[in-house]
KEVOTI-978527 format. One record per atom (N, C-alpha, C, O): x negated, y negated, z negated; residue in one letter. Coordinates in steps of 0.2 Angstrom, whole numbers, plus 5000, padded with zeros to 4 digits. Layout:
BEGIN
XYZA...
END
This chain:
BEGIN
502749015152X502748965147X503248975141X503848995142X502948965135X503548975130X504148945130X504148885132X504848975127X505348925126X505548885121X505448905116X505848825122X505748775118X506348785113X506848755114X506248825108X506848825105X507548765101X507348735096X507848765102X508648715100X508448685090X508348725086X508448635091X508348645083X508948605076X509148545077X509048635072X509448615070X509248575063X508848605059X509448515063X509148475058X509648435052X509448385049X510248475052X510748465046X510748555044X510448615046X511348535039X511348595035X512148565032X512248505031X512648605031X513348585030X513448545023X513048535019X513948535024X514248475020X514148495012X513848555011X514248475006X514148465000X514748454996X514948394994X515148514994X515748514991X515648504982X516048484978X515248524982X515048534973X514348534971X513848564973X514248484966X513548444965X513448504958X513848504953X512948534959X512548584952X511948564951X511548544956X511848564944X511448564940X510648564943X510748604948X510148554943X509348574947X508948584942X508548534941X508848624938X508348674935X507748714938X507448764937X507748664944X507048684948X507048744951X507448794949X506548744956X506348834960X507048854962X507248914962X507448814965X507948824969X508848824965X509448844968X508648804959X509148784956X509748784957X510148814956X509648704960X510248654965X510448694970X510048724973X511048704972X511248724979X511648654982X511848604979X511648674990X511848584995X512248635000X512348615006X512548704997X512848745003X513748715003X513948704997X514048725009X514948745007X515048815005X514648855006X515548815003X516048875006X516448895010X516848855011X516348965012X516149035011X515449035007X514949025010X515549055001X514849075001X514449125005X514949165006X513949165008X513749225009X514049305007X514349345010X513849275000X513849334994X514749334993X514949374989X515249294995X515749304994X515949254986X515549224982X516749264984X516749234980X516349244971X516049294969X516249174967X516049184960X516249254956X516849264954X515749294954X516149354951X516149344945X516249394941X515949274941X515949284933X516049214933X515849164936X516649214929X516949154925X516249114920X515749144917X516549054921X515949004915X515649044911X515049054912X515949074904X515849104899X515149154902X514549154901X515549194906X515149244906X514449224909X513849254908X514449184913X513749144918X513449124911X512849144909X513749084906X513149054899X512849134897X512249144897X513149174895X512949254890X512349274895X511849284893X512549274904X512149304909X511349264908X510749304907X511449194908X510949124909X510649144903X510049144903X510849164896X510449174889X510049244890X509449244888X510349304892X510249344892X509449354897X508849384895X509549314903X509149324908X508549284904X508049304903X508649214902X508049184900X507749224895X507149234896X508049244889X507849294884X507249344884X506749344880X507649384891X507349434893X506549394898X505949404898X506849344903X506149334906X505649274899X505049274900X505749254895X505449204891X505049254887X504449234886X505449324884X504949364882X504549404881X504249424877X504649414890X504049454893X503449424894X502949444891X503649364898X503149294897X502749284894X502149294896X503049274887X502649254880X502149304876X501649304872X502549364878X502149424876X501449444882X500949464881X501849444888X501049444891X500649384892X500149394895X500649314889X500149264888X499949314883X499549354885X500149314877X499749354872X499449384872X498949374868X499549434875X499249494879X498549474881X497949494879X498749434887X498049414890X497649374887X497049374888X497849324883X497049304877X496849344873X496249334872X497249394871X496949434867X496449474870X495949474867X496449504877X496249524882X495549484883X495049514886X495549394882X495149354887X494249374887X493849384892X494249364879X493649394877X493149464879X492549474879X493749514883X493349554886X492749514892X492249534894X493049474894X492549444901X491749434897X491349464900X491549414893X490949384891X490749464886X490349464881X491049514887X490849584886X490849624891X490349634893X491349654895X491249714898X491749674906X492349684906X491449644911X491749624917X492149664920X492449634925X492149744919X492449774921X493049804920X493449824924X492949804912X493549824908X494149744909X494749744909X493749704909X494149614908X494549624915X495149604914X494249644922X494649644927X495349674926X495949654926X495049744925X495449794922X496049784919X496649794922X496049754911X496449744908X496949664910X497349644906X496649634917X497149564919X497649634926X498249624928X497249674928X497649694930X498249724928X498749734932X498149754921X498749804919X499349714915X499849714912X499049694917X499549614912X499849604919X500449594920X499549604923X499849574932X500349644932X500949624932X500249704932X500949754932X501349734927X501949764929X501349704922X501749684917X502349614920X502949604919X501949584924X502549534928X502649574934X503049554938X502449604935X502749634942X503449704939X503849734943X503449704934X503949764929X504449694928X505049694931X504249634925X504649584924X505249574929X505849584927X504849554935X505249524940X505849594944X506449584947X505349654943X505949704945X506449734942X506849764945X506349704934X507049724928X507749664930X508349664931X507149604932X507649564933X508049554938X508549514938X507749584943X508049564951X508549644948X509049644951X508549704945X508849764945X509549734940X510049734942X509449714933X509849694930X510349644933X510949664934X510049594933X510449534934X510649514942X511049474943X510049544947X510449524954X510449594960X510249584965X510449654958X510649714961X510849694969X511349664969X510549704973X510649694981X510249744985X509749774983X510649764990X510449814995X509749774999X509749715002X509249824999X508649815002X508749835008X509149875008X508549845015X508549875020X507949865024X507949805025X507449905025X506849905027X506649945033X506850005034X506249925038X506249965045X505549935048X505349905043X505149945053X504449905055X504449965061X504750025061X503949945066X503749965072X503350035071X503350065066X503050045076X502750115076X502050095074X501650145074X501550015073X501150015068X501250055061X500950095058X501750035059X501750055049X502250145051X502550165047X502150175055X502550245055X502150295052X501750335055X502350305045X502050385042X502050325036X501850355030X502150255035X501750215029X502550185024X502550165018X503050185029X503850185026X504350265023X504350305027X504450265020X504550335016X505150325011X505050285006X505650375012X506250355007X506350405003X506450455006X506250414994X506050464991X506850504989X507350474989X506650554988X507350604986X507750564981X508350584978X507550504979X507950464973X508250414976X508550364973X508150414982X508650344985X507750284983X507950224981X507350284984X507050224983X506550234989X506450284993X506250164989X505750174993X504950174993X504750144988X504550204996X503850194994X503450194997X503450245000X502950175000X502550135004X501850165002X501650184997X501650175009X500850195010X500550155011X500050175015X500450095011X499950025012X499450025009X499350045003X498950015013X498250015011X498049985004X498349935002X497550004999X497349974995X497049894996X496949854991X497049885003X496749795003X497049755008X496849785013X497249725008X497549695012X497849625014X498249615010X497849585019X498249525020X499049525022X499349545027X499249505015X500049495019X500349425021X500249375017X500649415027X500949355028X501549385032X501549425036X502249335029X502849335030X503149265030X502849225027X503649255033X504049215035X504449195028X504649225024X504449115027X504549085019X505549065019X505749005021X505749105018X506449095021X506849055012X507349015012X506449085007X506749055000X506149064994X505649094994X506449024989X505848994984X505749084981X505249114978X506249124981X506149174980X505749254983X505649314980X505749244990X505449274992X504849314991X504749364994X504449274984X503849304985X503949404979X503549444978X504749384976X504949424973X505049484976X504949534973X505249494980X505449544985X504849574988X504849624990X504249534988X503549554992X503149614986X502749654987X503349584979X502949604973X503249664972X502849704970X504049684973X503949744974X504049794980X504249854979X503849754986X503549804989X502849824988X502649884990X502349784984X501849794980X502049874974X501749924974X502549854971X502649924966X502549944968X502149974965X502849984976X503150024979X502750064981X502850114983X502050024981X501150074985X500850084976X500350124976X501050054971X500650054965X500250004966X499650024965X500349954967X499949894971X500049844966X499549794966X500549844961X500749794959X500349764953X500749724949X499749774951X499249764946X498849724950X498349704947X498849704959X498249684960X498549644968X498449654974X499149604965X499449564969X499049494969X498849474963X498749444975X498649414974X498849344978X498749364984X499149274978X499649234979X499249184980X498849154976X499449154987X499049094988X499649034987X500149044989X499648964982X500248944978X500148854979X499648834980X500548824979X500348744977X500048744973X500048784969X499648684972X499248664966X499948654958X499948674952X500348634961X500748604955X501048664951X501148644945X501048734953X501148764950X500848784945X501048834943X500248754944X499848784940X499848764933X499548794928X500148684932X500248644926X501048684924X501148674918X501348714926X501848744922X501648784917X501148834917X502048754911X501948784902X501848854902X502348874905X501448904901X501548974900X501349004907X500949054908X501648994911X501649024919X501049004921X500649044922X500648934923X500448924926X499348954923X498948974926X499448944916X498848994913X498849064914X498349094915X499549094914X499349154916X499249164924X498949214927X499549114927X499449144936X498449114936X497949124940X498349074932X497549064934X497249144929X496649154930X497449164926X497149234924X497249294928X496949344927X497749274932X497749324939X497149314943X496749354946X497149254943X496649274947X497049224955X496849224961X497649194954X498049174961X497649094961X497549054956X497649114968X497249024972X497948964973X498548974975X497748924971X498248864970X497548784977X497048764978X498348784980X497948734987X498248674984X498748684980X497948624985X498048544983X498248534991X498148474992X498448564996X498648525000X498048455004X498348405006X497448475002X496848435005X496248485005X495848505000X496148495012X495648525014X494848515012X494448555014X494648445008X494048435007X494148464998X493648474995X494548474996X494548464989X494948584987X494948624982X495148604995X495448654992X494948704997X495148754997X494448695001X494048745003X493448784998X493248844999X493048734992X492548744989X492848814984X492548854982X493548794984X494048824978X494348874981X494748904977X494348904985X494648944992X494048994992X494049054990X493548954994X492949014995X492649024989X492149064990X492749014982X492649044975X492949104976X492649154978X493649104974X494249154974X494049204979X493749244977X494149194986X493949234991X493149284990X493049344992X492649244986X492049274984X492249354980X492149404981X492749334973X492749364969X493249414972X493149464968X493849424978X494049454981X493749514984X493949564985X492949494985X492549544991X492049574981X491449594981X492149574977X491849594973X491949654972X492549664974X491649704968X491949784965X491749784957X491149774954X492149794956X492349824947X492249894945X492249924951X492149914942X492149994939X492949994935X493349954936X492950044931X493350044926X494050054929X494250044934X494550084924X495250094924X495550034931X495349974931X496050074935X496350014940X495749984946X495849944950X495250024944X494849984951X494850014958X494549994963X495250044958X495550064964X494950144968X494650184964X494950154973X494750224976X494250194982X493750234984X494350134982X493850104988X493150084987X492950114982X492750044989X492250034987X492249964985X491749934982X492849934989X493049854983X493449864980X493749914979X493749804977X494349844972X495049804977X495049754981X495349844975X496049824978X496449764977X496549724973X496549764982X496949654983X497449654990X497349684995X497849634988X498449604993X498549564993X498949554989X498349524997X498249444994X499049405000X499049395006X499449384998X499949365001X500049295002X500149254998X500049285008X500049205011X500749205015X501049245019X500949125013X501349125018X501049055021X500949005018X501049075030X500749025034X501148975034X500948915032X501748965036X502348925033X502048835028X502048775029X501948875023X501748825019X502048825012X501948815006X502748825016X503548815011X503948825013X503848825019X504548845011X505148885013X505448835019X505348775019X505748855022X506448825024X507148775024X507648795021X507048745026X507448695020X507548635026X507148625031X508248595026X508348565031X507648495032X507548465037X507448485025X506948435026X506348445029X505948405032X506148505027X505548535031X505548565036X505048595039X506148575038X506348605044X506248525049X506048525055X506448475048X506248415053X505548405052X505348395058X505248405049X504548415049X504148445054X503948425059X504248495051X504348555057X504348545066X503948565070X505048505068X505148505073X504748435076X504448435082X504648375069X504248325073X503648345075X503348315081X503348385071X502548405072X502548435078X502048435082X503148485081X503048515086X503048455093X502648465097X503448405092X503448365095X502948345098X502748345104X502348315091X501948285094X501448315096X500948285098X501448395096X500848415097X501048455104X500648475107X501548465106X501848485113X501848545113X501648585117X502248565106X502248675106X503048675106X503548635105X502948755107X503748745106X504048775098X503748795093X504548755098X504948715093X505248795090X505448845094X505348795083X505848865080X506448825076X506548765073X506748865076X507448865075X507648895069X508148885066X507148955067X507248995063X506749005056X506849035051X506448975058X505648965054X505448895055X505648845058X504848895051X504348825051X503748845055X503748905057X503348805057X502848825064X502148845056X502048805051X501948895058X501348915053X500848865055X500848835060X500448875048X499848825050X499048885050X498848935048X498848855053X498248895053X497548905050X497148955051X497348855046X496748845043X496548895036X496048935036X497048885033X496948925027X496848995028X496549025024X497349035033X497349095035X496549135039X496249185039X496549065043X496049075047X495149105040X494849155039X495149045038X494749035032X494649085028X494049105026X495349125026X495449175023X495149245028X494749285025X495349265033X494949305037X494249265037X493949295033X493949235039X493149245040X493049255034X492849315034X493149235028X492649235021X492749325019X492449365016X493449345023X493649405019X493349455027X493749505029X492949455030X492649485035X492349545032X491849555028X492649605035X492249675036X492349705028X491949745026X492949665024X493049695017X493949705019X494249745016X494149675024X494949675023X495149705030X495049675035X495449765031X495349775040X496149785043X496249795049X496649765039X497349735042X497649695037X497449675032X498049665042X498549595042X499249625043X499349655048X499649645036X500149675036X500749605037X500749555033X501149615042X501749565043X502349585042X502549635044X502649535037X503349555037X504049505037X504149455033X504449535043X504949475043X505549485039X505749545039X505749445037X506249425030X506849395034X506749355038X507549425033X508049395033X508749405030X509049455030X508949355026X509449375022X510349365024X510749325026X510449435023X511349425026X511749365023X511849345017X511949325029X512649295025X512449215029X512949185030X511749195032X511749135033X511949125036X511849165041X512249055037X512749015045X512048995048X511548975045X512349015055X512048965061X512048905058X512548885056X511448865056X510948825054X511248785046X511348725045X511148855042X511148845036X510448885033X510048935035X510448855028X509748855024X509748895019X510148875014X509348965017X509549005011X509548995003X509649024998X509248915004X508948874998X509548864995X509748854989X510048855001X510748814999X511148844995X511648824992X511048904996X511648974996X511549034990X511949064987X510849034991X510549094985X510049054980X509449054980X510349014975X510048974970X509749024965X509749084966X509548994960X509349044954X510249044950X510449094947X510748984952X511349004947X511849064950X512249094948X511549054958X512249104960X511949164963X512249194967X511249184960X510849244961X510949264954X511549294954X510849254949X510649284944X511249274939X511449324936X511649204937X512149204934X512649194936X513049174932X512949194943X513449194947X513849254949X514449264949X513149314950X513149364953X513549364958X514049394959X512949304964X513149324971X512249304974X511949254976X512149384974X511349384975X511449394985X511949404989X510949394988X511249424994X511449484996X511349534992X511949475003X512249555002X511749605004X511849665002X511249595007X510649635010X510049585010X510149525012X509349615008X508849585008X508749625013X508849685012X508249585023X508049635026X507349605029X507049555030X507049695029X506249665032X506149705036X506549755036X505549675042X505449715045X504749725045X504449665044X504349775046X503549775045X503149805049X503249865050X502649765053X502149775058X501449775052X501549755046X500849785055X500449775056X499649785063X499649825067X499349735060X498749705065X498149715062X497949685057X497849755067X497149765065X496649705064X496649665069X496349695059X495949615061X495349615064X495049565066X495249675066X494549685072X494949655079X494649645084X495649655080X495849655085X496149565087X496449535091X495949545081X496249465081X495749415083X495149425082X495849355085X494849325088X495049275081X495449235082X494649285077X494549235071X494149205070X494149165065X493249195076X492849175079X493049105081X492649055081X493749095084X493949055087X494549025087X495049035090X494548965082X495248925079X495748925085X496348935084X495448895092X495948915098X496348955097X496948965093X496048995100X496449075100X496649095094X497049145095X496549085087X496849105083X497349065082X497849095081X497449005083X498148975083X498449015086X498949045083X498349025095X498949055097X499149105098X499749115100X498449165094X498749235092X499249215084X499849245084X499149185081X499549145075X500449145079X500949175077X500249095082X500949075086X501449115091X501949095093X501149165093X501249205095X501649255093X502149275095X501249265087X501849295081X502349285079X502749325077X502349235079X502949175076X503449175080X503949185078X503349175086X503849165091X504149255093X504549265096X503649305089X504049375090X504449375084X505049405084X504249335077X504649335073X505349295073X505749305069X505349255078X505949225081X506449265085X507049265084X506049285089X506449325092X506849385089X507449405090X506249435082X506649465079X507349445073X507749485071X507249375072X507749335066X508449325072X509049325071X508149305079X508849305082X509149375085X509749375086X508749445086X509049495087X509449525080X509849565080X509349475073X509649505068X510249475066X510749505064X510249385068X510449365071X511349395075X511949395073X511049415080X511649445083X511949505082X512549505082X511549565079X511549605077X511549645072X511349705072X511649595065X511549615059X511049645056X511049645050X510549675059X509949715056X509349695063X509349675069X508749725057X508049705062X508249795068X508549835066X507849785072X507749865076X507149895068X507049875063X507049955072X506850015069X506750085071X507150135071X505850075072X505650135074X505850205069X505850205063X506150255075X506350315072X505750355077X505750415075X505350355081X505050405084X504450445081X504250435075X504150475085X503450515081X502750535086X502750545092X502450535083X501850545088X501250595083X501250595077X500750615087X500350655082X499550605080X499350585086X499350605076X498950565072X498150605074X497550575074X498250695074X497750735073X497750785079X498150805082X496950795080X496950845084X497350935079X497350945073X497450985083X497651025083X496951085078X496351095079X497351105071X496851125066X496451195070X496951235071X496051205070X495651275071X495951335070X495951385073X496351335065X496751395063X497451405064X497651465065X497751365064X498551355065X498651335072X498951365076X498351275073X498451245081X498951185077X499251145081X499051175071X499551135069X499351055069X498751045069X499851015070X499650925072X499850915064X500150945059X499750855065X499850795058X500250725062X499950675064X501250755062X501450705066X501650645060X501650665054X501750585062X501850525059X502650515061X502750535067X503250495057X503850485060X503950445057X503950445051X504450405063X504550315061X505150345055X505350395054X505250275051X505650305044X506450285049X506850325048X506550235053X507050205055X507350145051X507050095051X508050165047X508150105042X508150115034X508650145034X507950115029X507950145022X508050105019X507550065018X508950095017X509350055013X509050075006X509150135005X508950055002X508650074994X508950004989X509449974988X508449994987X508549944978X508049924975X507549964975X507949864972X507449854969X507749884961X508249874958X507049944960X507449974952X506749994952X506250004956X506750024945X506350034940X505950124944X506150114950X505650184944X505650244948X505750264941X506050314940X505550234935X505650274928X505750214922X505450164920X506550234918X506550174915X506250144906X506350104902X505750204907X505350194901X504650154903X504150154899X504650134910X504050094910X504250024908X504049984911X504550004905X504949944902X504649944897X504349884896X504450004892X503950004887X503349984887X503049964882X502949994894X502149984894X502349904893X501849874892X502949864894X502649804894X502449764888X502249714888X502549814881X502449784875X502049834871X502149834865X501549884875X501149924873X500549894868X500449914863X500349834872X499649814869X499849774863X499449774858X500449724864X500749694857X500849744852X500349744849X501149774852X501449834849X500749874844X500749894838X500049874849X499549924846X499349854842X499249864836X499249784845X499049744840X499149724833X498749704829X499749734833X500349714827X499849794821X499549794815X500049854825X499949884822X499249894819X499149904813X498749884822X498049854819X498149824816X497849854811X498549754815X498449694811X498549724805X498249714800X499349754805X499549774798X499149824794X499349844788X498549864799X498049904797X497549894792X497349924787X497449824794X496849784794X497249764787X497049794782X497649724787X498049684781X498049744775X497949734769X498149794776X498249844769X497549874766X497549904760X497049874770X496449884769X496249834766X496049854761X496149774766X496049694766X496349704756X495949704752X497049714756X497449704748X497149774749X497349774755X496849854747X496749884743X496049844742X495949824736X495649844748X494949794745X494949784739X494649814735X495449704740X495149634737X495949634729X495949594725X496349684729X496749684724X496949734721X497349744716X496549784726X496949854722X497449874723X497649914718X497849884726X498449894730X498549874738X498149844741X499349894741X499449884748X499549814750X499449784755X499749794743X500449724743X500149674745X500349624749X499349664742X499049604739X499249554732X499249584726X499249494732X499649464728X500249474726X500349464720X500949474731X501449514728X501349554723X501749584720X
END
């Protein structure tokens, strides 16, 4: 019988009331902070806070533009249109890695079981790079409002990052600028009501089993998708953490300490429609250094003391399995609960062995993949990576460029256009001047 785990339903005292500018703004932690003391005085948090908006405001602005410019390809070439929202989605995924490299620089540390051995890989440059399949289901454990950043570049990491796909609240969809461009991704937004979010669940899911031709359509015979859920629902956080523990209550399971109890419906939902196009369920568990026995990462890594405090975590860690979905029963809501849950309670186990001892384990061993070649006798061994501390950064820093490729070729059109126009119609470059 499973164990009932202890639950903790505060979170420490409240010394200093900040600002809440949303998506984790506000912090409700004491000190110690994790990350150690403020390393930037007032002054410099405002120049960090200008600088950082600056820079994410006008990556923003220029890839909405981007993609209207773009939008008109759908009702001409569906293939090129795909195409072209994919390379606008590498453009927010360039975004969010300047920004996490620039403004919150933290040690990454990555390890997973002897599922993913031969698929973790640490390059002669200190970074890291991943063999993950072209399609895939991701579900990890929701520890902070930002977590889905650190997901997106492990997407870089396969070249994956053009065809990231986010299962989200409805509400974020009505956000100014962000919330049009995430419905031009292509990412599914739940209303949190299953009569009103399944009709809209299995659209998206239809266009997921769909194949494109053209630039970025990947090597397969559908196109590439990583579609990332978190069963959870929402992060961690002491109010949802009692949620959490009531619901276990009333339904008589056992209780996490470390996590929220996943929900099952939508994941489930998501494997049947996505049947015999998607053939693993990549898992990864998240834990960040620094947090107290029953403190919440919401309290501690805000957007002010990640980005313009410069106190990001001291290590972001994952650990990564995967699961065949031929081998999961999805036939059967039962049993998928408890294959569901079962997981959950391994990812418990692994948050308290990290817990104790500062890091997840990590497969170092090897085994052979292949029979013995006709000619050599030689194997094709797979070996575990172990641990590979690396960096979320740029692999080249002139890809910073492509992000204003397509502005940059419009502008120069327009002004093409514009001087052809005044030699036309006035006989010179100028026009009327």
């Amino acid at each position: 019988m499973a164990t009932r785990f202890p639950v903790q339903n505060s979170s420490p005292s409240v010394p200093e009331s900040l600002p809440d500018l949303g998506a984790g703004f506000k912090g409700g932690a004491s000190e110690p902070h994790p990350a150690g003391r403020v390393r930037h005085g007032a002054l410099v948090q405002v120049v960090r806070m200008l600088l950082c908006l600056s820079w994410f405001n006008c990556v923003v602005i220029t890839t909405q533009f981007t993609q209207f410019l773009g939008a008109p390809l759908y009702f001409i070439n569906k293939d090129y249109y795909y195409a072209y929202m994919a390379l606008t989605k590498q453009t927010f995924g360039l975004l969010i890695i300047t920004l996490t490299q620039w403004f919150s620089p933290t040690v990454i540390r990555v390890s997973g079981d002897k599922s993913v051995r031969g698929q973790l890989i640490r390059t002669r440059g200190g970074l890291l790079q991943t063999n993950f399949p072209e399609r895939l289901i991701m579900i990890t454990n929701h520890q902070l409002y930002t977590d889905w950043l650190y997901l997106w570049w492990i997407a870089y990491t396969s070249q994956m990052h053009g065809h990231v796909y986010i299962v989200l609240k409805e509400v974020v969809k009505y956000i100014p600028i962000l919330g049009p461009g995430m419905m031009f991704y292509g990412f599914i937004f739940m209303a949190r009501n299953w009569a009103r979010d399944k009709p809209r669940l299995r659209h998206r899911l239809q266009k997921l089993k769909s194949r494109h031709g053209g630039p970025l359509s990947g090597s397969q015979s559908l196109d590439p998708m990583w579609l990332m859920i978190f069963p959870e629902g929402t992060n961690l956080s002491a109010n949802t953490r009692k949620g959490s523990a009531k619901w276990a209550t009333k339904q008589g399971i056992p209780d996490l300490k470390r996590q929220l109890l996943p929900k099952t419906t939508g994941l489930l939902y998501c494997l049947q429609e996505l049947k015999g196009t998607v053939h693993w369920i990549y898992d990864c568990t998240t834990a960040y250094e620094g947090i107290p026995p029953g403190g919440y990462g919401q309290d501690y890594f805000t957007l002010r003391s990640t980005y313009f405090q410069g106190r990001p975590p001291k290590s972001v860690n994952m650990y990564w399995r995967r699961f065949a979905v031929s081998s999961i029963p999805t036939e059967d809501p039962k049993a998928f609960e408890q294959w569901l849950m079962t997981r959950w309670l391994e990812k418990e186990d692994l948050l308290d062995q990290y817990a104790r001892n500062g890091r997840f384990p990590a497969d170092e061993g090897h085994d052979s993949e292949a029979e013995p070649t006709s000619n050599s006798g030689s194997v094709k061994v797979s070996q575990g990576a172990g641990f590979i501390e690396t960096e979320v950064r740029l692999v080249h820093w002139y890809e910073v460029c492509s992000i204003f490729v397509v502005m940059a070729a419009f502008a120069m059109l327009a002004n093409l256009l514009a001087k052809v126009w005044n030699l036309a119609f006035y006989g010179n470059l100028i026009g009327l001047g």
